[in-house]
C-alpha positions, 0 to 999 in steps of 0.5 A: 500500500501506498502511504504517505506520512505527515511531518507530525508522525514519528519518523520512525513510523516510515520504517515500521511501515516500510519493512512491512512492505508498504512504499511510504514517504516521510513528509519530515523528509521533504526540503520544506513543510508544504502546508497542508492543501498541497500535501493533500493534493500531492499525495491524492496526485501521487495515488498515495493514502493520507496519515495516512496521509496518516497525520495527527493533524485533524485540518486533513479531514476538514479539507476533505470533508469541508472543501471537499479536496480529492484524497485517497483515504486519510487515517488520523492517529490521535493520543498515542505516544510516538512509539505506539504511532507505528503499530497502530497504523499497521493495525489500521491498514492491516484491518481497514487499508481497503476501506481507506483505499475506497476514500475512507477517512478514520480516526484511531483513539485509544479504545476507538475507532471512527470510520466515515466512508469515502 
């Protein structure tokens, strides 16, 4: 699966995934922060997932959902320390990556999980 990681994800994130096989990309990488209209744009034109776009940032959906911005599926990770970051996207895209595939935009909480359908 194709994933692209905000720059507010742990770094190590993109490993974890990675040696799972899934072909992920670090914002954190990048030469300069994009800002969130072009990160969102660029990995709905790379057919990349969003945080997945996997982010911690809830302006993703609000883009999505509000201005109704084209993605491919956006996982919001919200209240996990950095170190659980990386399990509970492998988690999530293992249980629900075809779902995120189709546009879905979920949220992981501690104890929840919110899914709005794409």
């Amino acid at each position: 699966m194709k994933v692209l990681l905000d720059a507010c994800v742990w770094g190590h994130v993109q490993v974890a995934l990675s040696a799972n096989g899934h072909d992920v990309i670090w914002v954190g990488d990048w030469d300069a922060d994009a800002g969130d209209e072009e990160i969102l744009g660029r990995a709905f034109a790379e057919g990349r997932i969003l945080r997945i776009l996997v982010t911690l940032d809830k302006d993703f959906g609000e883009l999505a959902i509000i201005r109704g911005m084209p993605h491919h599926g956006i996982l919001r990770i919200v209240g996990f320390s950095a170190r659980q970051q990386a399990a509970v996207c492998l988690s999530v895209l293992n249980s629900h990556g075809t779902q995120l595939e189709s546009g879905a935009i979920i949220t992981a909480a501690p104890g929840r999980l919110r899914i709005r359908e794409g």
